[in-house]
C-alpha positions in Angstrom: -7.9 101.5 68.1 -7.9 105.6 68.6 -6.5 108.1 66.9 -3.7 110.6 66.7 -3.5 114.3 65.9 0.1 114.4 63.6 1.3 117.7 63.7 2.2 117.5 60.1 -0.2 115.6 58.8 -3.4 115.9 61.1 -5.3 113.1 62.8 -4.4 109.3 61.8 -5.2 106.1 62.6 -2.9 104.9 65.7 -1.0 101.8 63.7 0.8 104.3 61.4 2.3 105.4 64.7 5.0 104.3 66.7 6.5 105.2 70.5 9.8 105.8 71.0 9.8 106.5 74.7 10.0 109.6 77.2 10.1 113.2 75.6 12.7 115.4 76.6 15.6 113.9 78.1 18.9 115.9 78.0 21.8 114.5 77.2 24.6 115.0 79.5 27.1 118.1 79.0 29.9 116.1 79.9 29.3 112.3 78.9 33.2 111.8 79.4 32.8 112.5 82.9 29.8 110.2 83.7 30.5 107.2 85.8 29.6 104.0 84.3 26.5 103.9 86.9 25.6 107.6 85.9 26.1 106.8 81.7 23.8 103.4 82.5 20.6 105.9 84.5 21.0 107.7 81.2 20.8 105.1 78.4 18.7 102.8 80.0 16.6 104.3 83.2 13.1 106.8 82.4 10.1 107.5 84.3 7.3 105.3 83.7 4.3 107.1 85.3 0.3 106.0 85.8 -1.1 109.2 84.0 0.4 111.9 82.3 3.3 111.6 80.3 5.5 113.4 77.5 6.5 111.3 75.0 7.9 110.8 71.6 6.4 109.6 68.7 7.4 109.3 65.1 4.6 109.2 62.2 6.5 105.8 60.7 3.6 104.8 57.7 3.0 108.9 56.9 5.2 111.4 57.1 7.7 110.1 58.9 8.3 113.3 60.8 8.8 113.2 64.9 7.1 115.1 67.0 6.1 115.0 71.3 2.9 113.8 72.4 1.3 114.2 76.1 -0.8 110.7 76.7 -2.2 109.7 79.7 -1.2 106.3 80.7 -3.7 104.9 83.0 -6.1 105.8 80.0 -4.2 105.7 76.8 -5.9 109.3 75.9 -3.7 111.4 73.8 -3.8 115.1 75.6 -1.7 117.2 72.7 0.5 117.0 70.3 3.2 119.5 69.9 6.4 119.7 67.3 10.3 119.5 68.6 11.4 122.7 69.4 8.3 123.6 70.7 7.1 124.3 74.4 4.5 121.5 75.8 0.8 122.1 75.9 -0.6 123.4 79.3 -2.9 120.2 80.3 -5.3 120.6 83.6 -5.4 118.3 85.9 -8.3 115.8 85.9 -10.2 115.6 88.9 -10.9 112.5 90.7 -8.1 110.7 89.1 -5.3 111.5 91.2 -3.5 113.3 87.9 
């Protein structure tokens, strides 16, 4: 188990948590104009890296407010937290990972 820094609410245990996939994905100006192949890479195709990633999360058993996270995936170590609306935290690369 590890915890999570809610923007809102401040740090939490992880199971009042839950992922709801890849942080800031635009939807389409046009959707009417999207292929079927183009409309399916949209609803159903995101990047699934081995280390940092951006991320949204929603506080489900507390608030219940959304917010981004940055969580590195080869370690599960949450990097920042950061509310919609809001620009991403700055994170350094770690050395020796590969990140």
């Amino acid at each position: 188990m590890f915890l999570i820094d809610c923007p809102w609410c401040g740090v939490r245990d992880q199971q009042e948590f839950s992922c709801h996939g890849q942080a800031h994905i635009a939807r389409p100006e046009n959707p009417d104009q999207l292929s079927d192949d183009q409309w399916g890479d949209y609803v159903f195709f995101r990047d699934n890296p081995s280390g940092i990633h951006y991320e949204r999360w929603v506080h489900s058993f507390g608030c219940r407010r959304w917010f981004n996270a940055v969580r590195d995936t080869s370690s599960d170590e949450f990097l920042g937290t950061y509310k919609p609306g809001e620009p991403p935290p700055v994170i350094a690369e770690k050395k020796g990972t590969g990140h």
